[in-house]
C-alpha positions as CSV (number, residue, x, y, z in Angstrom):
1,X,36.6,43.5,3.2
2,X,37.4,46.5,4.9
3,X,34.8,47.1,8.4
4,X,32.7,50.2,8.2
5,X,33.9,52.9,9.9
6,X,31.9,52.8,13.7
7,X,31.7,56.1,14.6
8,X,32.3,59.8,13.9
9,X,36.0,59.6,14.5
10,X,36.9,56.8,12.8
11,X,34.9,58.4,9.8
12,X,37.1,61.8,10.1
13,X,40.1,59.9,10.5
14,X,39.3,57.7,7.1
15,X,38.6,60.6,5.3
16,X,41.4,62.1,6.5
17,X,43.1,59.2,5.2
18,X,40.9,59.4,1.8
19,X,42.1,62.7,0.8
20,X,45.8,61.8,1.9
21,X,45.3,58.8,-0.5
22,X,43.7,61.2,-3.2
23,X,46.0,63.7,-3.1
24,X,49.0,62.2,-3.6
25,X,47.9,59.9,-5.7
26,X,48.0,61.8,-8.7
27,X,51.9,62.4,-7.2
28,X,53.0,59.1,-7.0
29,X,51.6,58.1,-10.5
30,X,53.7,60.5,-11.9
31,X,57.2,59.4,-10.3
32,X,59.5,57.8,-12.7
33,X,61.7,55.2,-11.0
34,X,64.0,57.4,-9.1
35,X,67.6,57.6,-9.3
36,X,69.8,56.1,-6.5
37,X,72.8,57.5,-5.6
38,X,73.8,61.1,-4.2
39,X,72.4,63.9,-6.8
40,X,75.6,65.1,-8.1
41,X,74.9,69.1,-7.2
42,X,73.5,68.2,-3.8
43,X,76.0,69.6,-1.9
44,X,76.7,73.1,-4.0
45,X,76.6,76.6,-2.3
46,X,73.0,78.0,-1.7
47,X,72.4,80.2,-4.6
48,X,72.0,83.8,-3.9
49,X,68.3,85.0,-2.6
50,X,66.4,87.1,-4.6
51,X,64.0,89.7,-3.7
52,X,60.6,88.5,-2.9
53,X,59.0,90.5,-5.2
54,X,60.6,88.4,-8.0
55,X,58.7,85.7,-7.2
56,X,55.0,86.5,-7.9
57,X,54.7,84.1,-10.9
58,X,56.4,81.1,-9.1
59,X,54.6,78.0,-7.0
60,X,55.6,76.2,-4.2
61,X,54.9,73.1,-3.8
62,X,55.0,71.7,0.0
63,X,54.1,68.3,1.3
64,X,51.3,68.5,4.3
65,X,50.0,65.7,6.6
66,X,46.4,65.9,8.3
67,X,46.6,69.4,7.2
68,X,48.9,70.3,9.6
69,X,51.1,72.8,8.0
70,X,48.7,74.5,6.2
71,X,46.3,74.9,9.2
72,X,49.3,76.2,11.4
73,X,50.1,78.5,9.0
74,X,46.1,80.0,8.1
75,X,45.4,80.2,11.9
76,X,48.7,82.5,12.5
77,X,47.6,84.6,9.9
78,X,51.0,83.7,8.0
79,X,49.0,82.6,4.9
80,X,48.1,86.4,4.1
81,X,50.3,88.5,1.9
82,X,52.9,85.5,0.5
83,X,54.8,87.0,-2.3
84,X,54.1,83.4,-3.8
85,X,51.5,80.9,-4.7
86,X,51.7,78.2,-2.1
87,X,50.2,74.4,-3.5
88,X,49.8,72.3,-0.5
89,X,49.3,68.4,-1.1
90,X,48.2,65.8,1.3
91,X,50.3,62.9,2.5
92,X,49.8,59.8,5.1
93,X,52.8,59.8,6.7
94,X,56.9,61.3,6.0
95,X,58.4,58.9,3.9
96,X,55.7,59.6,1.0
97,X,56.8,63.2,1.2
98,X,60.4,62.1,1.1
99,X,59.6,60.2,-2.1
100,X,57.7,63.1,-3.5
101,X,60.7,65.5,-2.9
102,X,63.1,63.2,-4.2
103,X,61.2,63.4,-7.6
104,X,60.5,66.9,-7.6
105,X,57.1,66.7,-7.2
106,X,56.8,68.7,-3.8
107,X,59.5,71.4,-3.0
108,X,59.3,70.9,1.0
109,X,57.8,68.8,4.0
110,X,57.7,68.9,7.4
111,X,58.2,65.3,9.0
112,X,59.1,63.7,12.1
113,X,62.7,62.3,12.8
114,X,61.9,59.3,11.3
115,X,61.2,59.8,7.9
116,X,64.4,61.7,6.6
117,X,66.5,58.5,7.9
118,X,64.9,56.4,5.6
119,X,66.0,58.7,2.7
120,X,69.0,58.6,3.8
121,X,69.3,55.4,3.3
122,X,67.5,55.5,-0.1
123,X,70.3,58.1,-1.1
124,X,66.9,60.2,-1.8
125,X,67.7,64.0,-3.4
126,X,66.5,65.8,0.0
127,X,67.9,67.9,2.5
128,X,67.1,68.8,6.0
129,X,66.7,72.3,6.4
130,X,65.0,73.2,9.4
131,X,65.0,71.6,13.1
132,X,62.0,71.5,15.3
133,X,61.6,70.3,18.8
134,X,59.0,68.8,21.6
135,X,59.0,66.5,24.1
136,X,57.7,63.4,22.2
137,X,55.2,63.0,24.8
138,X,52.9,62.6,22.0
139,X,54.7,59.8,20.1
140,X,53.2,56.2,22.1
141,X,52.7,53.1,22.4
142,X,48.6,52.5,23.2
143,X,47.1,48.9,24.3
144,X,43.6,48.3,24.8
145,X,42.6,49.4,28.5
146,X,41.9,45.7,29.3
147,X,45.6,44.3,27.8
148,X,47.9,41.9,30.0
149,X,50.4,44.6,28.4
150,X,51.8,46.4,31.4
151,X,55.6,46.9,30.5
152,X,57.9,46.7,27.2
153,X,58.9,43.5,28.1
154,X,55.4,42.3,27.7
155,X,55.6,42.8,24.0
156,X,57.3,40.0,23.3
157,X,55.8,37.9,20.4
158,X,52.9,40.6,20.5
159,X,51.4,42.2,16.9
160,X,52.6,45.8,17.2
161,X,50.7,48.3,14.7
162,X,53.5,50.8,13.6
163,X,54.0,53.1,10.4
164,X,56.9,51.8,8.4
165,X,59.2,54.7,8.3
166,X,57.8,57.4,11.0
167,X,58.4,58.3,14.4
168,X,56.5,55.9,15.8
169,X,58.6,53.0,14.0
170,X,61.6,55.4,15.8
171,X,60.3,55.5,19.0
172,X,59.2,51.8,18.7
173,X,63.0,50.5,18.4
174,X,63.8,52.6,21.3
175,X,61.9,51.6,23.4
176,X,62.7,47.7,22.5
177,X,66.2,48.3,22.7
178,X,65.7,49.9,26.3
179,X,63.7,46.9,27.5
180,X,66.6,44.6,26.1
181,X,64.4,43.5,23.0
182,X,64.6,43.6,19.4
183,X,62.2,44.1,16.8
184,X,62.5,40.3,15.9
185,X,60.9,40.0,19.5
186,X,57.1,41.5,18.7
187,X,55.7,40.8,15.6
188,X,55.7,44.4,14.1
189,X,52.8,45.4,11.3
190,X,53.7,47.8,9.1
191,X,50.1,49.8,8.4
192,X,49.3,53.4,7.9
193,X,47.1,55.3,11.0
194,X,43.6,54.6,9.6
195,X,44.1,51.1,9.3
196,X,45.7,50.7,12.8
197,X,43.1,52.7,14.4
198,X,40.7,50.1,12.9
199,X,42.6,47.2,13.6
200,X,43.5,48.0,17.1
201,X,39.8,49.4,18.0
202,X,38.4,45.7,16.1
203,X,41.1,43.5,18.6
204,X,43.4,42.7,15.9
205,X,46.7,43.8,17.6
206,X,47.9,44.2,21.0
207,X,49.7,47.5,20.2
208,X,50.2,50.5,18.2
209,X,52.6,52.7,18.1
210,X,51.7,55.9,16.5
211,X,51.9,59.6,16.5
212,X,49.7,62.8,17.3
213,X,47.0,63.8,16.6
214,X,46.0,59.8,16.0
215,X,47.3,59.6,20.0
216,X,45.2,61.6,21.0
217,X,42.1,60.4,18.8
218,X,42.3,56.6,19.7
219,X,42.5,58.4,23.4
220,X,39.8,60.3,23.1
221,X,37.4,57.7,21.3
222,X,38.9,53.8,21.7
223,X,39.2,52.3,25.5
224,X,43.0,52.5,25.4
225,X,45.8,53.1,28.1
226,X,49.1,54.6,27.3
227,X,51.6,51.9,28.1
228,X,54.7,54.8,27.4
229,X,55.4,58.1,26.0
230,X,58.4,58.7,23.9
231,X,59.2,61.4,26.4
232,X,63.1,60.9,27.5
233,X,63.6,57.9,25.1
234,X,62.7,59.7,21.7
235,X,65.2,62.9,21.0
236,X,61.3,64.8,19.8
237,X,62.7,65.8,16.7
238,X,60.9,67.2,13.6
239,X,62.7,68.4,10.4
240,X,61.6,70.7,7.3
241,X,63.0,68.5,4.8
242,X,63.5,70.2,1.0
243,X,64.1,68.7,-2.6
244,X,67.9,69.5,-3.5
245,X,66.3,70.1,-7.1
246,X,64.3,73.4,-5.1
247,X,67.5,74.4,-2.9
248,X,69.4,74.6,-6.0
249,X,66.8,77.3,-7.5
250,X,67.4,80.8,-6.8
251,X,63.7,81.2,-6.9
252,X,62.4,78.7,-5.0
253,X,65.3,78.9,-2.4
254,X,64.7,82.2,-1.8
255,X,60.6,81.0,-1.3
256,X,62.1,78.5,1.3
257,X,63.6,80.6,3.3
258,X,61.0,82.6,3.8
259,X,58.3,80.1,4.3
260,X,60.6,78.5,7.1
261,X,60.4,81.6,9.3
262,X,56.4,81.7,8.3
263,X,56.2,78.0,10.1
264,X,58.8,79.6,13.0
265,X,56.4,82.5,13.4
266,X,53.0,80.2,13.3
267,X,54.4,77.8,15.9
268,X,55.7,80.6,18.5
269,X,52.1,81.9,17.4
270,X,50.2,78.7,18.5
271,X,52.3,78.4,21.4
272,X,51.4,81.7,22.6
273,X,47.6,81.2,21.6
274,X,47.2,77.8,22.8
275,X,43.2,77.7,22.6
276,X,42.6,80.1,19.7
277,X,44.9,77.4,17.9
278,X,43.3,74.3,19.3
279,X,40.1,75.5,17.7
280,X,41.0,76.2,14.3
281,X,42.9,73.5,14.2
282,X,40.0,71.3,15.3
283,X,38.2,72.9,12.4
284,X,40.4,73.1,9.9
285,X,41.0,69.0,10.4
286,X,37.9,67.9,11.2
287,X,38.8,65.8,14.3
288,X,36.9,66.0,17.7
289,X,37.6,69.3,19.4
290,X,39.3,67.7,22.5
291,X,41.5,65.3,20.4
292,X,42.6,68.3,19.0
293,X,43.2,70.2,22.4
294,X,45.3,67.0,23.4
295,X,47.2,66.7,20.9
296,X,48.0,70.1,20.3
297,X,48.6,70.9,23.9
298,X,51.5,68.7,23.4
299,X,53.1,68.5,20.2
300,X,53.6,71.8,18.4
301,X,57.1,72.1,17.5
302,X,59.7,74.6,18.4
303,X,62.6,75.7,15.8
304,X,65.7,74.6,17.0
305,X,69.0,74.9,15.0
306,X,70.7,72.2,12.9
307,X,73.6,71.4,14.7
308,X,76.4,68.8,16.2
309,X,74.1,67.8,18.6
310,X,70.8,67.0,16.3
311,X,73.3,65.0,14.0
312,X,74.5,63.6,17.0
313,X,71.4,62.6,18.1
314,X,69.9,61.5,14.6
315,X,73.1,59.6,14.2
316,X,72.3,57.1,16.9
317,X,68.9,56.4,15.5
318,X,70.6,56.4,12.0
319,X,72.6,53.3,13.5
320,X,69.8,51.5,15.6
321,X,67.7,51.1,12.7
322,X,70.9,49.9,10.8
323,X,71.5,47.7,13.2
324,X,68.1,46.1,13.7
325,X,67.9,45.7,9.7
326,X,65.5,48.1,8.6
327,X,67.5,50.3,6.3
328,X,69.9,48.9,4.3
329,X,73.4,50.3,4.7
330,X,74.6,53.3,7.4
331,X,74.1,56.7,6.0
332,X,75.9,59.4,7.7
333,X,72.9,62.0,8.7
334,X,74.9,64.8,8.2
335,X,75.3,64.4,5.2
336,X,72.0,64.8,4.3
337,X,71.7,68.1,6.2
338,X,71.8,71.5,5.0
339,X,72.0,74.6,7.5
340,X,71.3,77.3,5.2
341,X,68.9,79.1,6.8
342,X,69.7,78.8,10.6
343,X,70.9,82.0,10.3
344,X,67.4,83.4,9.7
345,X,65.9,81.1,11.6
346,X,68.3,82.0,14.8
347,X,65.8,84.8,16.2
348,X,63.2,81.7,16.7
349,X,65.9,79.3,18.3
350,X,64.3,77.6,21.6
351,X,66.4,75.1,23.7
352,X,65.6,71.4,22.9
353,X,63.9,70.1,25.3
């Protein structure tokens, strides 16, 4: 039986999870059993764009988590005027939006470095087509204030709460594999945010790896300490990941590339607004205020081109989780990466930091 929520955060962050759970739902019902194996026209030239005011009568449909996207986007005003109708649907984590876009259900997604790896490795019918950066300081590992837990090495045969296919379950294996560890070492639980946050808060784990804003909540509202940061272990990678089915439209390519320079704009936006932006997305959320603050003083992502040096870097995190056995085979990244739009993307380009 699943504990009542104890307070107002935990209740924001279950119905946060509630309408993730509802809203995709009705998505996941609808999947047939996907084909595996590499979409025959994944890799054709990008179709030609056509003028935006051809696209009045078409719908996008993008994957969101926690709201995130779509709040970015409202609060920078980028939301006004789109030549398009924009259908935003509400996901847990990545690899649910990597599913989704594999079945043509949702057009685009922004996840975290994690998440397009996995569907790699699925052969799913995505590619990434947009590169963001931050300094992962917001990806970490928490244990309760009072834990024994004072390095990586104290992890050993330890429950670890981590989401199966995110950044966190990135930055997890990093971190192991710096201490001289494997995941065989801890005993990793594979549970969605919610469910950690409750297990972690009730003392049924000794440590969860997880992700902003759900850092910066159990921070702000669980008696936690920070045992590290992904911050010079995790390469801080996001990626705007899109269906091949939608890259392959003229129509909804040409929607793509425009709403990937709306989400460039919004972030340089919220970087240059940093409280207008911690506000409304507070609001738009429903978390505490200075969870919000925290988390967003630290994790809004930059646009940074797809090049040698992301693949590079995805590569070796392609191979560690090959090598500790959770993805079957070892996809080449690149492969799964179309550069597209880094041409209209270039004027937003920030170094990785």
């Amino acid at each position: 039986m699943t504990p009542k929520p104890r307070n107002t955060e935990e209740s924001s962050l279950r119905s946060l999870a509630f309408k993730s759970i509802v809203g995709v739902t009705a998505i996941l019902l609808s999947l047939t059993a996907c084909t595996s194996g590499r979409d025959e026209a994944g890799d054709s030239a990008a179709p030609q764009l056509v003028p935006l005011s051809e696209l009045a009568g078409l719908t996008l449909h993008v994957g969101d988590q926690k709201g995130g996207t779509e709040a970015l986007l409202r609060a920078a005003g980028e939301l006004d005027n789109v030549p398009y109708k924009i259908e935003f649907s509400t996901f847990t984590s990545g690899p649910p939006q990597i599913e989704a876009a594999t079945a043509g259900k949702i057009d685009f997604a922004v996840t975290g470095n994690t998440p397009p790896i996995f569907g790699a490795a699925s052969k799913a019918k995505i590619k990434v087509v947009s590169g963001y950066t931050n300094d992962a300081s917001g990806d970490q590992i928490l244990v309760p204030a009072d834990s024994a837990i004072h390095a990586v090495t104290d992890l050993r045969g330890k429950k670890v709460l981590v989401g199966k296919g995110s950044s966190a379950h990135g930055h997890l294996l990093l971190q192991l594999q710096k201490a001289g560890l494997t995941i065989k070492d801890i005993q990793a639980v594979f549970l969605q945010p919610a469910d950690a946050f409750t297990a972690l808060s009730q003392g049924q784990a000794d440590a969860w790896a997880i992700w902003d804003p759900y850092t910066a909540i159990a921070e702000k509202q669980l008696k936690v300490r920070t045992l590290v940061t992904a911050s010079g272990v995790a390469n801080g990678y996001g990626f705007g990941v899109a269906a091949q089915s939608a890259l392959r439209d003229a129509q909804r390519n040409t929607a793509l590339s425009d709403l990937v320079q709306r989400i460039a704009r919004a972030s340089s936006w919220a970087q240059a607004h940093p409280q207008e932006w911690y506000a409304k997305y507070a609001a738009a959320i429903g978390i505490d205020p200075a969870a919000a603050a925290l988390a967003q003083s630290r994790s809004v992502r930059l646009s940074i081109p797809l090049n040698d040096e992301v693949n590079a870097s995805e590569q070796n995190l392609t191979d560690l989780f090959a090598q500790s056995g959770q993805i079957q085979g070892k996809p080449t990244f690149s492969d799964f990466v179309d550069n597209r739009f880094n041409d209209v993307l270039s004027q937003f380009f920030v170094k990785s930091q």
